[in-house]
Each structure stands twice: as C-alpha cells, then as structure tokens.
PDB file of N, CA, C and O in Angstrom:
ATOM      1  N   UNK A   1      -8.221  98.263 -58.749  1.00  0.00           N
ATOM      2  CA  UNK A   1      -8.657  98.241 -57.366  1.00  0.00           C
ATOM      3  C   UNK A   1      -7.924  97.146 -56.589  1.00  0.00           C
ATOM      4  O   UNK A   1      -7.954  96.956 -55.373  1.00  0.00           O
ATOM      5  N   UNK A   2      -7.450  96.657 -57.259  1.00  0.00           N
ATOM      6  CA  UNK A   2      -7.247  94.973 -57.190  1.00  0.00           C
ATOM      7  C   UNK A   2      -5.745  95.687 -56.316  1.00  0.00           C
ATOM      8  O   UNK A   2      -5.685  95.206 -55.184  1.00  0.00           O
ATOM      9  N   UNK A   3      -4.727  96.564 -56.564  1.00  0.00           N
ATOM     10  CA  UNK A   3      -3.804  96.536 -56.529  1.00  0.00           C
ATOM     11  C   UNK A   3      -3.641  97.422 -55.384  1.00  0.00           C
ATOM     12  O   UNK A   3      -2.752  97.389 -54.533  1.00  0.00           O
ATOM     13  N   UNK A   4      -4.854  98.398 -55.510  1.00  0.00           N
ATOM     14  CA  UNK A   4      -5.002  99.324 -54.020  1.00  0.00           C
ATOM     15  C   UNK A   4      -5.092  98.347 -52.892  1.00  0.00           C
ATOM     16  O   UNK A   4      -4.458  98.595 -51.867  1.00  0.00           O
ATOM     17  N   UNK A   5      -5.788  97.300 -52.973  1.00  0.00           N
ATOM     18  CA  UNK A   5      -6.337  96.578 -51.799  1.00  0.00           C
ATOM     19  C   UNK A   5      -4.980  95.766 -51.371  1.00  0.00           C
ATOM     20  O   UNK A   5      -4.624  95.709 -50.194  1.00  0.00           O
ATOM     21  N   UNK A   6      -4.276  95.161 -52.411  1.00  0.00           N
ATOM     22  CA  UNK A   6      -3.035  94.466 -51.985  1.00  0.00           C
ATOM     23  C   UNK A   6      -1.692  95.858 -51.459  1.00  0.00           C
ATOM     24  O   UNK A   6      -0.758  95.573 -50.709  1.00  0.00           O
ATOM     25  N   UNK A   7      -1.843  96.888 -51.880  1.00  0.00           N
ATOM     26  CA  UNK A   7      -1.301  97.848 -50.939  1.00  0.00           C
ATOM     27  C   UNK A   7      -1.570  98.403 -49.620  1.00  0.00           C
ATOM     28  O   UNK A   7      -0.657  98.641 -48.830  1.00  0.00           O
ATOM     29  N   UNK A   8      -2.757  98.608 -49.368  1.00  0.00           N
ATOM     30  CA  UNK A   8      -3.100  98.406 -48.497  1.00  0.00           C
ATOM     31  C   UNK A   8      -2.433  97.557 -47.309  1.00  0.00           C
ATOM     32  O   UNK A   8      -1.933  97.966 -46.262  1.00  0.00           O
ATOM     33  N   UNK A   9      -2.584  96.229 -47.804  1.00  0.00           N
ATOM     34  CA  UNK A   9      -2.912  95.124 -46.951  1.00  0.00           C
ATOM     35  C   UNK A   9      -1.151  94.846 -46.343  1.00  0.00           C
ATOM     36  O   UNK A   9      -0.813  94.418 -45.239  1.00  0.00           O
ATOM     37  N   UNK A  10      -0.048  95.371 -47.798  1.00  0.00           N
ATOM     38  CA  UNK A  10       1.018  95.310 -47.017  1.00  0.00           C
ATOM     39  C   UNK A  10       1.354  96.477 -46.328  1.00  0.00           C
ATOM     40  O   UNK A  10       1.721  96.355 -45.160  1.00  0.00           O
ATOM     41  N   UNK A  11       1.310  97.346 -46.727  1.00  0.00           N
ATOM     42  CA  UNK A  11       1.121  98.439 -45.460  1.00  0.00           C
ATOM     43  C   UNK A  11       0.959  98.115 -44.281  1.00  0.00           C
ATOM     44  O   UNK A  11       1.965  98.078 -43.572  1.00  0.00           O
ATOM     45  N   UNK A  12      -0.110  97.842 -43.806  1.00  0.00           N
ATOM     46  CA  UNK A  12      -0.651  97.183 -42.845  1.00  0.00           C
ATOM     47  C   UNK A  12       0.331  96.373 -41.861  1.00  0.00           C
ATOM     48  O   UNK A  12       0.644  96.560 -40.685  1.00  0.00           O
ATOM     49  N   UNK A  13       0.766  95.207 -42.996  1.00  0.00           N
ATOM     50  CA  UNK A  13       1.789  94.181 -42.600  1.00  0.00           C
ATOM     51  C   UNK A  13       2.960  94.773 -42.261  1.00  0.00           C
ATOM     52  O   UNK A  13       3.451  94.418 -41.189  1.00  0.00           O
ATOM     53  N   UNK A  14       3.533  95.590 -42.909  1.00  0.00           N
ATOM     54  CA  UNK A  14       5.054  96.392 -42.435  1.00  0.00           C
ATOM     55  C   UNK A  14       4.585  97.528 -41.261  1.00  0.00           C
ATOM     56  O   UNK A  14       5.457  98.280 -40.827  1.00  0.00           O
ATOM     57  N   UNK A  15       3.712  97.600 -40.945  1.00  0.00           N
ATOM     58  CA  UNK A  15       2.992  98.922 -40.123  1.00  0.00           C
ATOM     59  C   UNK A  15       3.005  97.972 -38.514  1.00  0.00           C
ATOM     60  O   UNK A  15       3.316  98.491 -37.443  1.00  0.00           O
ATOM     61  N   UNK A  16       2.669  96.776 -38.653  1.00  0.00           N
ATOM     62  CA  UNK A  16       2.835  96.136 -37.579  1.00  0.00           C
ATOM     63  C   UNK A  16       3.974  95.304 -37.607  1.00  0.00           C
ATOM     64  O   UNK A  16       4.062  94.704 -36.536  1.00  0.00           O
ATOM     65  N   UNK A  17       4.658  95.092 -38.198  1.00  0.00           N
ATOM     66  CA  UNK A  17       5.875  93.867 -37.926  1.00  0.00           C
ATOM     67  C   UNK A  17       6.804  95.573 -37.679  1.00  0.00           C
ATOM     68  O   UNK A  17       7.512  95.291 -36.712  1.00  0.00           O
ATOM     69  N   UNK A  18       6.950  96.252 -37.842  1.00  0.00           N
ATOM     70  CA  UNK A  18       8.025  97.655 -37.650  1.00  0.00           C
ATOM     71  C   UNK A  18       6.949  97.937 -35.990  1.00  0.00           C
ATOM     72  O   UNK A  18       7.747  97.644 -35.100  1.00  0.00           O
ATOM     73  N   UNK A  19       6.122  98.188 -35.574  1.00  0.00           N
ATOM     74  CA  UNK A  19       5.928  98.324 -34.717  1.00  0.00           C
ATOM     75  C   UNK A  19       6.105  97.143 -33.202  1.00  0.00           C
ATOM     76  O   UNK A  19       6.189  97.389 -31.999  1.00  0.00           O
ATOM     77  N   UNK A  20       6.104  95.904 -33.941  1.00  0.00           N
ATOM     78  CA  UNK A  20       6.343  94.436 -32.932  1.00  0.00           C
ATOM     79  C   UNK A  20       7.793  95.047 -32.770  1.00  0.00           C
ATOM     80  O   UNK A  20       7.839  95.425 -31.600  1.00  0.00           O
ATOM     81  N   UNK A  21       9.106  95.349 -33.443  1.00  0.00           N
ATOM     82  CA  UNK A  21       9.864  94.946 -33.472  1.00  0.00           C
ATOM     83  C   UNK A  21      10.694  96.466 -33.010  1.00  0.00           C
ATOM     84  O   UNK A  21      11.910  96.657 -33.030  1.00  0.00           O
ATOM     85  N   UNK A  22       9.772  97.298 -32.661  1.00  0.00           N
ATOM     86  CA  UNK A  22      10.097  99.149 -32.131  1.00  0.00           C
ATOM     87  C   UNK A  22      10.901  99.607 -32.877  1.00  0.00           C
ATOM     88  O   UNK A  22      11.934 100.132 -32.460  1.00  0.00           O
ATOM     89  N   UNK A  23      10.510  99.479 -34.523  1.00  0.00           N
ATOM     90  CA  UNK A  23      11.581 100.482 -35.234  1.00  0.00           C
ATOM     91  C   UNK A  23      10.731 101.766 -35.488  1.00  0.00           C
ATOM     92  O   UNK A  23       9.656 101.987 -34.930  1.00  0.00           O
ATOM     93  N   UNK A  24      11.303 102.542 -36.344  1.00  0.00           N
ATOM     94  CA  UNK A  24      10.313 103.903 -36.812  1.00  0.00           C
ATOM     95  C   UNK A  24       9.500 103.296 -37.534  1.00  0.00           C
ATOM     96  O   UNK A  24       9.813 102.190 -37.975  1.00  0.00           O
ATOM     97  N   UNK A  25       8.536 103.743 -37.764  1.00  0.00           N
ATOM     98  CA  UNK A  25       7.077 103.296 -39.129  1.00  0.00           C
ATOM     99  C   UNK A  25       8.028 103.828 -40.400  1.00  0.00           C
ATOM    100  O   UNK A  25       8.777 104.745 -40.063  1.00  0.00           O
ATOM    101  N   UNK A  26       8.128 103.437 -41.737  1.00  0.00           N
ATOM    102  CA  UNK A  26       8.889 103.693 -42.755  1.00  0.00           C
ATOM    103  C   UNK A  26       7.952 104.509 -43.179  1.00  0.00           C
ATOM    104  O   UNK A  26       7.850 104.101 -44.336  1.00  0.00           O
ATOM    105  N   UNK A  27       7.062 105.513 -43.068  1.00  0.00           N
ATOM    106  CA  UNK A  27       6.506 106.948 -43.744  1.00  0.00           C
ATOM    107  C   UNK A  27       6.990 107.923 -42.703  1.00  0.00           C
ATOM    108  O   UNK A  27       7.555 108.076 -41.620  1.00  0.00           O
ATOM    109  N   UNK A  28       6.184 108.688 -44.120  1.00  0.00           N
ATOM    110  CA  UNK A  28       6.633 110.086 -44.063  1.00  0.00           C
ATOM    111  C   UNK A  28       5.161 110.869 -42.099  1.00  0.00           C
ATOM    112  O   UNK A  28       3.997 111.008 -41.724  1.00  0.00           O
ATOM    113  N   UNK A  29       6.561 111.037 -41.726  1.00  0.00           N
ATOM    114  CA  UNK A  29       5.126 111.641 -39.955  1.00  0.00           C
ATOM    115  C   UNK A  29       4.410 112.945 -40.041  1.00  0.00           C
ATOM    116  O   UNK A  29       3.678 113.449 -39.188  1.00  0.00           O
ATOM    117  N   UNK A  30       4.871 113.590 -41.671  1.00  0.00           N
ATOM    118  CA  UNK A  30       3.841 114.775 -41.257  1.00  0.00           C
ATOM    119  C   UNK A  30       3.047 115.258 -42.490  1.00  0.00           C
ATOM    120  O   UNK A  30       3.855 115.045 -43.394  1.00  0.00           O
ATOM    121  N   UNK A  31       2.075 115.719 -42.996  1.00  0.00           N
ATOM    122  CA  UNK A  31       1.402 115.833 -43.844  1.00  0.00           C
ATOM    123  C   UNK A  31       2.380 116.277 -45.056  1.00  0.00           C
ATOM    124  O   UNK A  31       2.243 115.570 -46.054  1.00  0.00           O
ATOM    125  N   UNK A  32       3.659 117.654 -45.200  1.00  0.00           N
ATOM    126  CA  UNK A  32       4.514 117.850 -46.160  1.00  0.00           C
ATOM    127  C   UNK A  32       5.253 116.095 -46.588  1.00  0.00           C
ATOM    128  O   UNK A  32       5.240 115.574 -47.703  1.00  0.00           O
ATOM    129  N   UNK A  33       5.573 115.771 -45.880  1.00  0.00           N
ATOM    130  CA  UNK A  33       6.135 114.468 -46.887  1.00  0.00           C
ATOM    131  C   UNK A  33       5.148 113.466 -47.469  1.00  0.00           C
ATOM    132  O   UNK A  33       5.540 112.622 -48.275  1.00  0.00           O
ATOM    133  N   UNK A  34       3.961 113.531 -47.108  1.00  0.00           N
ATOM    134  CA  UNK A  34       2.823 112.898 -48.070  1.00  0.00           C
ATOM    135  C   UNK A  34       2.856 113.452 -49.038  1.00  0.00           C
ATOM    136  O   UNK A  34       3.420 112.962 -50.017  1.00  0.00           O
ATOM    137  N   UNK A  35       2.110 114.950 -49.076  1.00  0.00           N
ATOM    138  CA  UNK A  35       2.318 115.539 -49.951  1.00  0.00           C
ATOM    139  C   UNK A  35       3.744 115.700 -50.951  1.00  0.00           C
ATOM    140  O   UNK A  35       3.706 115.913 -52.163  1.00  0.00           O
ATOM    141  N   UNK A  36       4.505 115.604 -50.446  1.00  0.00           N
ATOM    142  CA  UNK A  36       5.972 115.402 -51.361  1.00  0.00           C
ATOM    143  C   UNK A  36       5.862 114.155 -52.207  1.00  0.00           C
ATOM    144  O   UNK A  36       6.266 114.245 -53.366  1.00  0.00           O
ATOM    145  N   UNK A  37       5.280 112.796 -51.710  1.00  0.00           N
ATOM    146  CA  UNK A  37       4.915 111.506 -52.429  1.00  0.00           C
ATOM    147  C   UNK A  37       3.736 111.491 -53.711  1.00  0.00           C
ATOM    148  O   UNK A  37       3.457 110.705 -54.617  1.00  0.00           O
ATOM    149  N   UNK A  38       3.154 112.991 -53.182  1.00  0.00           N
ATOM    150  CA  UNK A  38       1.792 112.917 -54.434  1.00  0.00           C
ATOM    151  C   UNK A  38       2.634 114.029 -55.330  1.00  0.00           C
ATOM    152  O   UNK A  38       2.422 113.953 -56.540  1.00  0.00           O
ATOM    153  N   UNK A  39       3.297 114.760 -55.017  1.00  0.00           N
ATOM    154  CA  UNK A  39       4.171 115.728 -55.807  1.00  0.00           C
ATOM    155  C   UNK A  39       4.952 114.774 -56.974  1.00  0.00           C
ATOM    156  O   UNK A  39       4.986 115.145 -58.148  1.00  0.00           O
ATOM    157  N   UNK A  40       5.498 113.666 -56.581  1.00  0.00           N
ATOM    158  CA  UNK A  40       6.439 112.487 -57.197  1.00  0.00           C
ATOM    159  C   UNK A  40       5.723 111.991 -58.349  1.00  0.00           C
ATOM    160  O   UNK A  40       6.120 111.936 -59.513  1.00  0.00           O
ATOM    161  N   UNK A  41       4.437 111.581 -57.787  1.00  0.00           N
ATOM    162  CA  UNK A  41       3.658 110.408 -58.448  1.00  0.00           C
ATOM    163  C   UNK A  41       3.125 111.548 -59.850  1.00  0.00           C
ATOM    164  O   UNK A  41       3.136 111.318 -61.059  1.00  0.00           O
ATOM    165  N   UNK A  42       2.759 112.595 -59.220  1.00  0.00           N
ATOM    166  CA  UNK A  42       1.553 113.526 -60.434  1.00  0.00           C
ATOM    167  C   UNK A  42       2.894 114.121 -61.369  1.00  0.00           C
ATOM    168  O   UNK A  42       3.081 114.079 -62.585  1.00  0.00           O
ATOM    169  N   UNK A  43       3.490 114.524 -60.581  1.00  0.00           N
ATOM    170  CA  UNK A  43       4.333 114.736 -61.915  1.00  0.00           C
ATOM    171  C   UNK A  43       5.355 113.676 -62.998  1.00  0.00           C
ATOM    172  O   UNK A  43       5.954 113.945 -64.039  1.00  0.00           O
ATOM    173  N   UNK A  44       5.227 112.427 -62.233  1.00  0.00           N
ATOM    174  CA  UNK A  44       5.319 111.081 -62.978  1.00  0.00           C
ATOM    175  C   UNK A  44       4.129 110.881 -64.242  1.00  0.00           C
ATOM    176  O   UNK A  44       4.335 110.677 -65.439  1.00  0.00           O
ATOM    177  N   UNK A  45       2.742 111.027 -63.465  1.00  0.00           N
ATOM    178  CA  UNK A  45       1.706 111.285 -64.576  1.00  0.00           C
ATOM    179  C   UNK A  45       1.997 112.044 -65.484  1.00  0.00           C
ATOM    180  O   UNK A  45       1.967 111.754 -66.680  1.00  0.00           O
ATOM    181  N   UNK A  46       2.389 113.363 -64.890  1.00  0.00           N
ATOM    182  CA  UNK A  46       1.952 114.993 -66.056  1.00  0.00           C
ATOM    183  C   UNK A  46       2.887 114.821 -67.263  1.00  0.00           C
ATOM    184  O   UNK A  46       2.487 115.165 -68.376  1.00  0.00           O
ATOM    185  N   UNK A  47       4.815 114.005 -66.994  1.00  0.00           N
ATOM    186  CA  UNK A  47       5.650 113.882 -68.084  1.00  0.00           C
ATOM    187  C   UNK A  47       4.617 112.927 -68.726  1.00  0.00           C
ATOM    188  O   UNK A  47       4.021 113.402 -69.693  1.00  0.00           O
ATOM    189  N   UNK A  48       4.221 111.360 -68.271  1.00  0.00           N
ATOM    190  CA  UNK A  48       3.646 110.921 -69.394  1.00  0.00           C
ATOM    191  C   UNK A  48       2.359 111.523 -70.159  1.00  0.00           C
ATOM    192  O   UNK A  48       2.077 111.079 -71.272  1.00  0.00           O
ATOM    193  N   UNK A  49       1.814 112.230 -69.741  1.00  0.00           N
ATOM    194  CA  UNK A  49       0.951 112.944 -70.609  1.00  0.00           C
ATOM    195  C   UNK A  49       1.563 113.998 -71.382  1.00  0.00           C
ATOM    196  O   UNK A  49       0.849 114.420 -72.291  1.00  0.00           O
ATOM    197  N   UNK A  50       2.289 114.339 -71.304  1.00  0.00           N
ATOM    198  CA  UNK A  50       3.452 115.531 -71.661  1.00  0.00           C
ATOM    199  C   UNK A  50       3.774 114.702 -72.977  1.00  0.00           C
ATOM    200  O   UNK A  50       3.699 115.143 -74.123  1.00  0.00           O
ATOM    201  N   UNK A  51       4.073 113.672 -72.676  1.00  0.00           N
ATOM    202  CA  UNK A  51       5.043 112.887 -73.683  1.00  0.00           C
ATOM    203  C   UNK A  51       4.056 111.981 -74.967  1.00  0.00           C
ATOM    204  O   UNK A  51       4.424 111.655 -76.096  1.00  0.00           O
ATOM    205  N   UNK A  52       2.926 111.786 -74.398  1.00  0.00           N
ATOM    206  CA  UNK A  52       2.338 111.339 -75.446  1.00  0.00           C
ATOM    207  C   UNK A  52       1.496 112.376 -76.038  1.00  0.00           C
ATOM    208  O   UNK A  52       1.341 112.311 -77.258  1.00  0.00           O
ATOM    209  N   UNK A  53       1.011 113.181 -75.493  1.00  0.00           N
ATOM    210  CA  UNK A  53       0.611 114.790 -75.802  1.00  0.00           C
ATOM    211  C   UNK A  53       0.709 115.376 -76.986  1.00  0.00           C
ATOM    212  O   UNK A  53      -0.171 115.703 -77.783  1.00  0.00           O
ATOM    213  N   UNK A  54       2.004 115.491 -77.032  1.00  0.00           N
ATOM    214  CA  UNK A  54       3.088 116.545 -77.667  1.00  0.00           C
ATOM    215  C   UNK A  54       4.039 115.850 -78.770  1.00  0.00           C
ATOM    216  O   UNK A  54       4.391 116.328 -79.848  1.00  0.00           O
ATOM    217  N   UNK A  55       4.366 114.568 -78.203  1.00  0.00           N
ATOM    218  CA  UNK A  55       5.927 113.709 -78.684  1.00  0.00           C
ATOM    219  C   UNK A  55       5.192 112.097 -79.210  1.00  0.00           C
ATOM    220  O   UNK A  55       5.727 111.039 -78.878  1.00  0.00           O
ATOM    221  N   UNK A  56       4.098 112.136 -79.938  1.00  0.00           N
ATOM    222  CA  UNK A  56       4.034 111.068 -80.353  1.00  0.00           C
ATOM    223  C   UNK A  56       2.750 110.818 -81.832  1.00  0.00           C
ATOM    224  O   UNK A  56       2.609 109.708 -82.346  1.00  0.00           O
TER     225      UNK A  56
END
C-alpha cells in the first residue's frame, strides 16, 4: 500500500510541475492507452505465473 500511496503522490507532483510549466501531462488522454498499460502489466503477471506454473 505503502508504494501505491508514494505513486500516487508523484503523479500528482509531475501532474502539476508539467502543468506550471504548459507541457502535455505524460499519460495516456484516452481510456485505450490505459487500458494498453493494464494490457503490459497483466501480461507481465500471467508470464510470471506461466513460468513458475509450468517451468519450475
């Protein structure tokens, strides 16, 4: 939890120092590229379950 909250919090921090300074926000602006980031992460999960699964 510990690590959600410190993500969060820089988020936050780059969410306003990119907005003080009028660049683009560094995410994704429409729901498909979120979803493309949870596409990344779960199938980051699914090989390691894959891998200890099957291959160990």
């Amino acid at each position: 939890m510990n690590e959600v909250m410190l993500s969060v919090v820089a988020g936050l921090v780059v969410g306003v120092l990119f907005s003080a300074l009028k660049l683009p926000i560094p995410a994704p602006p429409v729901l498909s590229g979120v979803m493309g980031i949870v596409g990344v992460y779960l199938g980051g999960m699914g090989y390691q379950w894959i891998v200890e699964r099957f291959f160990s």
